[in-house]
N, C-alpha and C positions, 0 to 999 in steps of 0.2 A: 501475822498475816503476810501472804506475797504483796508486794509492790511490783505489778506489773509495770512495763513502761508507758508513757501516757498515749493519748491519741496526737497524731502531729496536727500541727499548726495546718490551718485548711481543710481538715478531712472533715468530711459533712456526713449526717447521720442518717437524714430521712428517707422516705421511700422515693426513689428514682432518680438519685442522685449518682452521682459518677463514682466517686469514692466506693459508698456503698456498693453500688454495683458492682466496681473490682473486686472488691472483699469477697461479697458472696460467691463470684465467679470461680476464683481461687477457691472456692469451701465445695462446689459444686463436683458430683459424682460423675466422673466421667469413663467411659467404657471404652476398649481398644479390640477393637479384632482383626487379626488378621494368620492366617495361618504360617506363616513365617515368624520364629523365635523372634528373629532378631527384627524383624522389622517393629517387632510389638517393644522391646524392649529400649529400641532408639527412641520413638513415639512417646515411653514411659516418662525414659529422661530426660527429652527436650521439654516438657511439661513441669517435670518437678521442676527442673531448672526457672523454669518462667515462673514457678509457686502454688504452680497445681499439686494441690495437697491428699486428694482421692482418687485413686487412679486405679482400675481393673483393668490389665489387662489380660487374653485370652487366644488361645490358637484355634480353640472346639466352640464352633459358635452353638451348638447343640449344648452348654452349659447357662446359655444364656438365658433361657425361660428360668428359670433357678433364682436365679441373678436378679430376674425384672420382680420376682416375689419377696426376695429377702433385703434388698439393697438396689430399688428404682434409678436409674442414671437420669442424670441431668444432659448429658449428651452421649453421643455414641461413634464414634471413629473406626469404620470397618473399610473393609477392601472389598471389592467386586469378584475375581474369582479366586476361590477357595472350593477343596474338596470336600463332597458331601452333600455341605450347606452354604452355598455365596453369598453374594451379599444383596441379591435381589430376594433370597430367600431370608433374609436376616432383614430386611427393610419390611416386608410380611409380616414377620414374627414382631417387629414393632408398632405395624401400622395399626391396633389400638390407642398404645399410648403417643403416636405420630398426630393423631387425628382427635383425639378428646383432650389430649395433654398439651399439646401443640412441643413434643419431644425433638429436638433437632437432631439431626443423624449427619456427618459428615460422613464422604466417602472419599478415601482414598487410594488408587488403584495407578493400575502402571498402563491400562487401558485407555488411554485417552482418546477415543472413535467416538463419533457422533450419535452413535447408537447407544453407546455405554452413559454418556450424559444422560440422555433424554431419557433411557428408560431410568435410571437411577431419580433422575427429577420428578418425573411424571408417580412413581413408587413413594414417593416421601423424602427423600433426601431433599435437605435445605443447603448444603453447598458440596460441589465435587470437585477435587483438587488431583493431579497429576502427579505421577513420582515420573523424575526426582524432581522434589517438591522445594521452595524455598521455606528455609525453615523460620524467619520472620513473618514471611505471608504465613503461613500453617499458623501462628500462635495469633495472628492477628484475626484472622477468622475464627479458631474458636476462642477467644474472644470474644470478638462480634456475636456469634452465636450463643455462648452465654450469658450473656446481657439482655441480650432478645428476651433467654428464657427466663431469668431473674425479672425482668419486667411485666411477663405475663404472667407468673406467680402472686408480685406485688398486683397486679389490675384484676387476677382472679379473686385477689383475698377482697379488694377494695371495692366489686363489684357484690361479690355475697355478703358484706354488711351491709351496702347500700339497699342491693334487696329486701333483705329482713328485715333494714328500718321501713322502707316504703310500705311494707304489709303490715303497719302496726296503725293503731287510730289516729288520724291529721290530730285531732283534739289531744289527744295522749302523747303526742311524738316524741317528747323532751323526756317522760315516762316511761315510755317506751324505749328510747335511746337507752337510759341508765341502765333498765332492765337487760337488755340486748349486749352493752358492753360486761355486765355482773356474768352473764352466760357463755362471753366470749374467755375472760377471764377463768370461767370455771373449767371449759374446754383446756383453754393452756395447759392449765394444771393436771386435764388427765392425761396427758402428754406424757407427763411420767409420775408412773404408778408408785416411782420413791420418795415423791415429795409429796402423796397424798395428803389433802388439806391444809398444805403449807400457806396458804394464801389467807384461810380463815384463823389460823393459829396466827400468823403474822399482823390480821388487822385486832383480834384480842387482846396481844401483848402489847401493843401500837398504843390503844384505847388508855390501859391500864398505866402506861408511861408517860402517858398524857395529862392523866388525873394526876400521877405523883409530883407531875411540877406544873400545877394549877389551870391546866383547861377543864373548862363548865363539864358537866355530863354531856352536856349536849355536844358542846366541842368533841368530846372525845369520841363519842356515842359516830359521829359524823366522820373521825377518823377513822374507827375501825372498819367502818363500809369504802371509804379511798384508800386504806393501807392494802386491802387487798384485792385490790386492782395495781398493785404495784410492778407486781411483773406480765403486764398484760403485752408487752412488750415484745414477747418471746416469741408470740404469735409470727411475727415476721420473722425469726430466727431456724435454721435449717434443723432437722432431727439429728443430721448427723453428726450437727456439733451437740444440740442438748442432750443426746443420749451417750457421746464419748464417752467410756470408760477411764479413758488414761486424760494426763493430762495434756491443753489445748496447744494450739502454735501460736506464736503471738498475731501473726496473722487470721486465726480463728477467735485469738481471744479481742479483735479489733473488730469481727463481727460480731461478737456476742455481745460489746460492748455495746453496740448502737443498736440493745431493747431497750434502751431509757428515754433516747429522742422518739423512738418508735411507738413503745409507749405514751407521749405524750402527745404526737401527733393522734393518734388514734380520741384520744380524751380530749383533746384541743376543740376550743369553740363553743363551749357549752356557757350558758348564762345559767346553770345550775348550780349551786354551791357545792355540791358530791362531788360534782365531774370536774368544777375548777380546782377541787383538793386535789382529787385522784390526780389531774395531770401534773400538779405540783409535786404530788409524790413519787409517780412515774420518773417525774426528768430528775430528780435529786438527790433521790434514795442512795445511788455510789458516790454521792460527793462525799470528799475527807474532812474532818476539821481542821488537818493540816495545810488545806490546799493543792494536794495533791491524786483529789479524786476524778471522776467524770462526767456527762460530758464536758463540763464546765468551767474546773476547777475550780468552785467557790469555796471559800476560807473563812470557819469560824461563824460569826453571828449571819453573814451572807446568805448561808444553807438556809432556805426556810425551816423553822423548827418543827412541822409536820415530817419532811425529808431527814432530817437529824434522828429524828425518833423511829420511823421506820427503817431506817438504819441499821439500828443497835436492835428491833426486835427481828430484822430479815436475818441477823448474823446470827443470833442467838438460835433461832429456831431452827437454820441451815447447821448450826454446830451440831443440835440435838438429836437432827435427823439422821435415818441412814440414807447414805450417797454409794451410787453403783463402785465408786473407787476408794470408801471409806465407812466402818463402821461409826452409830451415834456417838458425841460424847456423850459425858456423866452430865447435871448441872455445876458439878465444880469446877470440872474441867473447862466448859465450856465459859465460865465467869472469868479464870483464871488468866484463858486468851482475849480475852474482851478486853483486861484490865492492863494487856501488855499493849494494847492501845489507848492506855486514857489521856485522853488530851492531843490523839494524835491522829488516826481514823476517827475516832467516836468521839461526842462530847463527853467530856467526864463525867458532870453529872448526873447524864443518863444512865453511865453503867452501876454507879451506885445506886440508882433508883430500880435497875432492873434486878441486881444483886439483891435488893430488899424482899421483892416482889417475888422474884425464883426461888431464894429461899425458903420463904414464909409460905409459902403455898402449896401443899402435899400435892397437887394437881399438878406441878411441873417434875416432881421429882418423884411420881409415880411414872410417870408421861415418859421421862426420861431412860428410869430401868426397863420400861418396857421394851422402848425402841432399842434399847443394847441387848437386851435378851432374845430379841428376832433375830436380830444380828450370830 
């Protein structure tokens, strides 16, 4: 298993927090126009430099409709005149996603006339800045501006649950809650189409790990419905990290990291026994038994043993599956890595219990050739 390095001390996870919100910021798509090579290309590097990690830039703003179809920007950095297509014609071509998206547009131009402001503002641009430009204000502003939109993402998400819960029965509501995060959950997952049913296969083998080291039917019966709400997490995570094919930057992998607090806020507050599992599995499921996992770092018996368990069955069934950057394992193979964690990520015992269960069960090791023979 990698050992990434951990989250530092301080950095917080939940929705609308500072931390978070850099992270995302940094993950955030942003788009450069300007018909000058080189101005795009200064623009580029000042940005990676600061740790902007997605970055298109472009001289033909006519590539752009293209662009907003296959890979939507989280901002936009254009210049005002340009041949062809300006940048009042380029604030046009956004003022859809300017006005339903609430998309920020910065512009950057060597115009600085009072005329060039206001109509740029009046068009949708949310800041205009001067060349030559200080290049601290420049990253301080988008910034600012990414933040803005990171947070009306979070208030967009956090308004359309809120809705779907108020349209359910006042008498039902806690019924309705369960039901409503089970579908929220279910949406995650088609998110991507290579981890179909990874969530229901994950609360089955959850179940099954349960009974081998002495929870009731019912106990376990109750897990398999909270294990897979485990990564309900993701939901606040950007497409452009879950669907990366290659692997993450550690600054991506520090957003990806905060689906488990994310997760749990989401499931947080419920006097329902489903929902208080589900969030205990949400927040624990990456902890190590080493003490080296997250967000936590709890060590050993600490881990709730709900968390411990869906653990070893999330690794298991993410081993079996195919991943856009990797074919399924076998079930041997996939035991084999499990077992070069026993006692270190995973509790021991589990992986013996899961070894028993994989084996002995034609169901996993049909499951398994399957998935490598798509492959």
């Amino acid at each position: 298993m990698i050992n990434f390095p951990p989250v530092g001390t301080g950095v917080t996870e939940l929705f609308g927090e500072p931390d978070r919100l850099s992270l995302l910021s940094q993950a955030a798509h942003i788009v450069i126009l300007d018909d000058e090579l080189a101005n795009v290309t200064l623009l580029t590097t000042m940005l990676e430099r600061a740790g902007f990690s997605s970055i298109t830039g472009m001289t033909d703003p006519g590539r752009l409709p293209a662009l907003l179809e296959s890979s939507p920007p989280d901002l936009v950095i254009t210049d005002l005149h340009m041949p062809e297509c300006d940048g009042f014609g380029v604030l046009e071509m956004l003022s859809g996603l300017i006005n339903t998206e609430r998309l920020p547009v910065l512009v950057v131009t060597g115009d600085g006339s009072t005329d060039a402001r206001q109509q740029a503002l009046t068009r949708g641009a949310k800041d205009f800045v001067t060349k030559p430009y200080d290049a601290i204000e420049l990253l301080l502003r988008v910034r600012n501006l990414l933040e803005s939109r990171v947070l009306y993402q979070d208030l967009k998400k956090q308004n359309r649950t809120l809705l779907e819960s108020a349209n359910g029965s006042t008498l039902e509501i806690e019924s309705t809650r369960v039901e409503m995060i089970e579908r929220l959950a279910l949406a995650a997952e088609y998110r991507d189409d290579e981890t179909n049913e990874h969530n229901r296969r994950v609360g089955a083998l959850a179940a099954k790990l349960g009974m081998a080291v002495g929870f009731t039917p019912e106990d376990a019966g109750l897990l398999r419905r909270a294990a897979a709400l485990h990564d309900i997490g993701k939901i606040g995570i950007p497409d452009a990290l879950l669907f990366k094919p290659s692997g993450l930057t550690y600054s991506e992998v520090r957003v990806m990291r905060t689906h488990a607090s994310i997760g749990a806020r989401i499931l947080g507050g419920s006097r329902i026994p489903l929902l208080q599992l589900a969030e205990t599995v949400a927040l624990t499921h990456h902890e190590r038994w080493d003490g080296s996992g997250y967000p936590n770092g709890l060590k050993g018996a600490e881990i709730p043993a709900a968390g411990r368990i869906v653990a070893v069955a999330d690794a298991f069934d993410a081993m079996t599956s195919n991943r856009p950057y990797r074919a399924a394992r076998s079930v041997t193979e996939a035991v084999a890595l499990l077992r070069l964690e026993y006692d270190q990520q995973f509790e021991g015992r589990l992986i013996d219990a899961l070894e028993t269960i994989v084996t002995s069960d034609p169901a996993y090791t049909v499951a398994s050739s399957a998935a490598a023979s798509v492959s």
